[in-house]
N, C-alpha and C positions, 0 to 999 in steps of 0.2 A: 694445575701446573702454573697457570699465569699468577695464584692468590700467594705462592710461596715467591715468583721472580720479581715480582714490586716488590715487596718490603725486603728483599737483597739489594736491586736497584735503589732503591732508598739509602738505604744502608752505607751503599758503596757511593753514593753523591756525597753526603754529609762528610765521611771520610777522604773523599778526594777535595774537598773543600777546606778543609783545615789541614791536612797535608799539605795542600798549595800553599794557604797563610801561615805555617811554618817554616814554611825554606828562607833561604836567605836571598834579598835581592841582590842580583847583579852590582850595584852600584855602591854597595856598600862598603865594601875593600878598596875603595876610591876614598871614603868619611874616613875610615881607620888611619889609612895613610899619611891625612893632613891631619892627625893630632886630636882624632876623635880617642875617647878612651875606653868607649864598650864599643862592641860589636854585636850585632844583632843574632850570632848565634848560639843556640841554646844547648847544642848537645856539646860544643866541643867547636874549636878551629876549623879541621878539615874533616874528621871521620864522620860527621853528622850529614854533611852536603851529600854524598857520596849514596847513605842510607837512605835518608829523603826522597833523592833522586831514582833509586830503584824502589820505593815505596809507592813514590806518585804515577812512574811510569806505570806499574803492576796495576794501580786501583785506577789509572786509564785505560788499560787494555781490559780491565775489569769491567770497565763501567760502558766502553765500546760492545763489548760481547751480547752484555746483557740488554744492551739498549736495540740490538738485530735481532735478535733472539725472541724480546718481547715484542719487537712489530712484526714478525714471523707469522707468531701463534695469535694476533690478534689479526693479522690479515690471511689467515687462511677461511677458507669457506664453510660457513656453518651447515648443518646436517639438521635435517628436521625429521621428524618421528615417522612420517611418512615414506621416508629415500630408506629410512635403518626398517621400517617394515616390508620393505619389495613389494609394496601396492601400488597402483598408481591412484593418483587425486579423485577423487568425486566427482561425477560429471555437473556440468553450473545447470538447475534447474530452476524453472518458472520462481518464480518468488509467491507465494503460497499467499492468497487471496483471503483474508479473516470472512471466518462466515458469519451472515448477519443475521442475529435471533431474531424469530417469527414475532410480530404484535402477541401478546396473551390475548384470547378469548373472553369478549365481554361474561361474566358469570352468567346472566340470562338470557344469554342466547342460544339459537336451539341448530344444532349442526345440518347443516344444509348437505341434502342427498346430492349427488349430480342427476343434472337432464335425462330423461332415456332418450337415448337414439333416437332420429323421426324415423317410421316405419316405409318399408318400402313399397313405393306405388303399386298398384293392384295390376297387372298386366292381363288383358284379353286374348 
């Protein structure tokens, strides 16, 4: 869900960005007035303002939505394989001690029996 709302949210930045640097400033029907001879807008007089103005608000409330939406679903809490299998964790045991291989036996040497026993004293 989040790999398809970025690249909307993208989308919808870049467009509300060039919708803004199209409109017309405020201040510019003040230039017109004293004897400027263009006017900075592009579609038309007044019917462009009007269009603009509900373009930009729409891809604000566009870009508000999506921008709650995606810190939503990235601040919700992850799920680990553990919680979706209804086990619980592994108990924490000892840390497993490497064993250590025996010296090799010299080739010529001859394998030692063990002691017997010392026999038990003679009782009278």
């Amino acid at each position: 869900m989040i790999y398809v709302l970025v690249p909307i949210y993208i989308i919808v930045c870049i467009f509300l960005i060039l919708v803004v640097l199209l409109q017309q400033g405020k201040g510019a029907d003040i230039a017109s007035a004293f004897g400027a001879s263009s006017s900075q807008t592009a579609f038309g007089a007044r019917g462009a303002t009007s269009v603009l103005e509900k373009v930009t608000t729409w891809s604000f409330v566009a870009f508000s939505v999506l921008a709650v939406v995606i810190s939503l679903l990235q601040a919700r809490p992850k799920s680990s394989v553990i919680q979706q299998l209804g086990g619980q964790p592994p108990a924490k045991s000892a840390p497993a001690v490497p064993a250590v291989p025996a010296a090799p036996a010299p080739a010529n040497s001859v394998p030692v029996a063990p002691a017997p026993a010392p026999a038990a004293p003679a009782t009278k």
